[in-house]
C-alpha positions as CSV (number, residue, x, y, z in Angstrom):
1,X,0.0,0.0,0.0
2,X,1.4,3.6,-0.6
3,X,0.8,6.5,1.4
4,X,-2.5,8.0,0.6
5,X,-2.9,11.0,-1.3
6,X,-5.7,13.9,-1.4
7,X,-6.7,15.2,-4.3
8,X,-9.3,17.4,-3.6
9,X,-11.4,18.1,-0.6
10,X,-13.4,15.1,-0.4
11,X,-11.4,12.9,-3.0
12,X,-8.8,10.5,-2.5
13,X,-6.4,8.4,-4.5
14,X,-5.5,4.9,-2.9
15,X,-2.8,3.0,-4.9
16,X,-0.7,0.1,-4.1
17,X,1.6,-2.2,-6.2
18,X,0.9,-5.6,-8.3
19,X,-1.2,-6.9,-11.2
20,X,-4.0,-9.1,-11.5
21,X,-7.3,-8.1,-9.8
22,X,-8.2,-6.6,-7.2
23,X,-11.0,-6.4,-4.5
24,X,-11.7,-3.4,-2.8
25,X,-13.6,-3.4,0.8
26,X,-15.1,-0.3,2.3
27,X,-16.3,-1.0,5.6
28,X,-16.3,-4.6,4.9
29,X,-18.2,-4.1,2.0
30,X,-17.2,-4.9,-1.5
31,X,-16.9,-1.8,-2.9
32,X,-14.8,-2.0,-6.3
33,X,-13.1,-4.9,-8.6
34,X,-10.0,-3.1,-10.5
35,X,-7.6,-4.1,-12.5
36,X,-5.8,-0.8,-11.7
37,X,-3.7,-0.1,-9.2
38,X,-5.1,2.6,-7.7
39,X,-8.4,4.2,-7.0
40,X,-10.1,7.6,-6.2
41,X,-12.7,8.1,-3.5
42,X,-15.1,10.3,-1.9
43,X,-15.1,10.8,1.2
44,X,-17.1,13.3,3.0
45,X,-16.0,15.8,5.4
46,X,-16.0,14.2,9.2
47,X,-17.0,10.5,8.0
48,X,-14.4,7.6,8.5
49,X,-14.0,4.3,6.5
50,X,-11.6,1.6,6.6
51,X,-10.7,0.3,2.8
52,X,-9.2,-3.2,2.7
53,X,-7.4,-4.2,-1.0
54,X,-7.3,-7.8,-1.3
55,X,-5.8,-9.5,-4.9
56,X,-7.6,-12.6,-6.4
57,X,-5.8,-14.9,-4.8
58,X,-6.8,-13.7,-1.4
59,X,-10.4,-14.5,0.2
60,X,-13.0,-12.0,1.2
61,X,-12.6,-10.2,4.7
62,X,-14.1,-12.3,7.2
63,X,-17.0,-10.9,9.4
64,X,-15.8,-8.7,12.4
65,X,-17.2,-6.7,14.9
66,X,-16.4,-3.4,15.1
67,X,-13.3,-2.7,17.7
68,X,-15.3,0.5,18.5
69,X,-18.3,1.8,20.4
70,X,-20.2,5.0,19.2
71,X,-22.1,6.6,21.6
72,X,-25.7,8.5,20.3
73,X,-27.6,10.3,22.2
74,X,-30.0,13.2,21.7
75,X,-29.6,16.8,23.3
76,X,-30.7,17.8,26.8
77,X,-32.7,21.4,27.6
78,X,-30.6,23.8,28.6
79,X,-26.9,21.9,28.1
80,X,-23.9,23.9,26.9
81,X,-22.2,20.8,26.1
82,X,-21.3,17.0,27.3
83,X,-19.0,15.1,28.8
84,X,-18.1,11.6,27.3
85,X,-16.2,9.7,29.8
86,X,-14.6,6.3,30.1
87,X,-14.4,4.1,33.8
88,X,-10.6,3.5,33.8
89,X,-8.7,2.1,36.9
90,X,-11.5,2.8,38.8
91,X,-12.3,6.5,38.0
92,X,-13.9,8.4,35.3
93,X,-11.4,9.7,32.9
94,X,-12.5,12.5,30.0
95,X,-12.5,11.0,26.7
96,X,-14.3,14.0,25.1
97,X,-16.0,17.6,25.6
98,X,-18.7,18.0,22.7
99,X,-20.6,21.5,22.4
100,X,-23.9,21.7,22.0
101,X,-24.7,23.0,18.5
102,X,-28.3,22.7,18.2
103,X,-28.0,19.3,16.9
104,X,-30.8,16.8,16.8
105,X,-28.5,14.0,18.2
106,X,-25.0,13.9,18.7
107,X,-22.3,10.8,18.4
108,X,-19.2,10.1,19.4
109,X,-16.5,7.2,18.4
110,X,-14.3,5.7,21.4
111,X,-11.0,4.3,20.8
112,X,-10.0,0.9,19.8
113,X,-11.4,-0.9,22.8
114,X,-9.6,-4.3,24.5
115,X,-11.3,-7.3,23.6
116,X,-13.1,-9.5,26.3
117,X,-13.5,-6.5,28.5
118,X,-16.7,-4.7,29.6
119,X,-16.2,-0.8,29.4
120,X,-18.0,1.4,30.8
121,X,-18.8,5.0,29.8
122,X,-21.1,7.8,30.6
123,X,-22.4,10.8,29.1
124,X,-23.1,13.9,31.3
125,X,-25.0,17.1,30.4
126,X,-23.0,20.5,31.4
127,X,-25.3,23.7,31.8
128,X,-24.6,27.0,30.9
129,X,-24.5,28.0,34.2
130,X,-21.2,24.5,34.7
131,X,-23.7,22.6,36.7
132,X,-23.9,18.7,35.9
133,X,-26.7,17.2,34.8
134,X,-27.8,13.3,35.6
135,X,-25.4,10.7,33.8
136,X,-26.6,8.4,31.0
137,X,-24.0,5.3,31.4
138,X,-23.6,2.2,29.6
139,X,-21.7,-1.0,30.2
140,X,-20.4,-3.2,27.3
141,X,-18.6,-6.3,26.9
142,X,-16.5,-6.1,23.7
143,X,-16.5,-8.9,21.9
144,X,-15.0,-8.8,18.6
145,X,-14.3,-12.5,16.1
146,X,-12.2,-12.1,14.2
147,X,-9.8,-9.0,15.5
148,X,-9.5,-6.9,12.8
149,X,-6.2,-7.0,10.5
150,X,-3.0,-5.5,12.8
151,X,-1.7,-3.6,10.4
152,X,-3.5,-0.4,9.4
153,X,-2.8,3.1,8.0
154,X,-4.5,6.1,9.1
155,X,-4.5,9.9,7.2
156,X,-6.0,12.9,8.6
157,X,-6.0,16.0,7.2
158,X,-8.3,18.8,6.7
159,X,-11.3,18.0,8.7
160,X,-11.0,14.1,7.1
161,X,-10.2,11.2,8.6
162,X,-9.1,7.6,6.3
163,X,-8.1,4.7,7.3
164,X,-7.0,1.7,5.1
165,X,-6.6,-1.8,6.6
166,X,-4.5,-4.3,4.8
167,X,-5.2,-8.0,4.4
């Protein structure tokens, strides 16, 4: 796999080296077949995909669970913003302060997360006025088959994330 290159805004050139045919996942997701050996995509501002290039000779991706939680949850009265934290060692620990835009619902991504483990993370509402609102917390085993590949390549740049997992 080479390095990834943008193009444009929301465009992106993948390449890597060989001949034959080649598969290309999105998301786990066949997304093109190319003899080429390389490929533009769109990718829109603030969305995140992991491509996976596999040649002929190599199987489709099997099945995984993602190695990620995302967190939804729609906007409380009065809230400035909200805290997104993760139970580590015993204490809450920040993961994220997201402002309250007028949004309909918000999300939020955690990291990779360790396999056979329940994590636990809450979401607290934060007033204008700084006062803390009641928690919404969630518990949840991760439990991932098969991990996803080890190796993996990740570009960000201008307000775009991509990552590119090879197989």
């Amino acid at each position: 796999m080479n390095p990834v290159e943008q193009v444009d805004v929301r465009t992106w050139r993948l390449s890597w080296s060989g001949s034959g045919t080649f598969y290309v996942y999105r998301d786990g997701t066949l997304f093109a077949t190319t003899a080429q050996a390389e490929l533009l995509v769109m990718i829109e501002p603030g969305d995140t995909h992991v491509f996976e290039v596999l040649d002929a000779s190599t199987a489709a991706p099997a099945t995984a669970f993602p190695a990620r939680l995302t967190l939804g949850w729609y906007p409380v009265a009065g809230a400035e913003r909200y805290l997104v934290e993760e139970r580590v060692a015993g204490a809450w620990t920040q993961r994220a302060s997201i402002r309250d835009g007028g949004h309909g619902y918000f999300t939020w991504p955690s990291r990779v997360l360790e396999d056979s483990v329940t994590h636990r993370f809450r979401v607290v509402a934060i007033g204008v006025d700084g006062n803390r609102g009641t928690a919404a917390a969630v518990a949840v085993l991760m439990v991932r088959h098969p991990d996803p590949d080890a190796v993996a390549f990740t570009y960000a740049a201008a307000g775009h994330t991509l990552s590119l997992g090879v197989a």
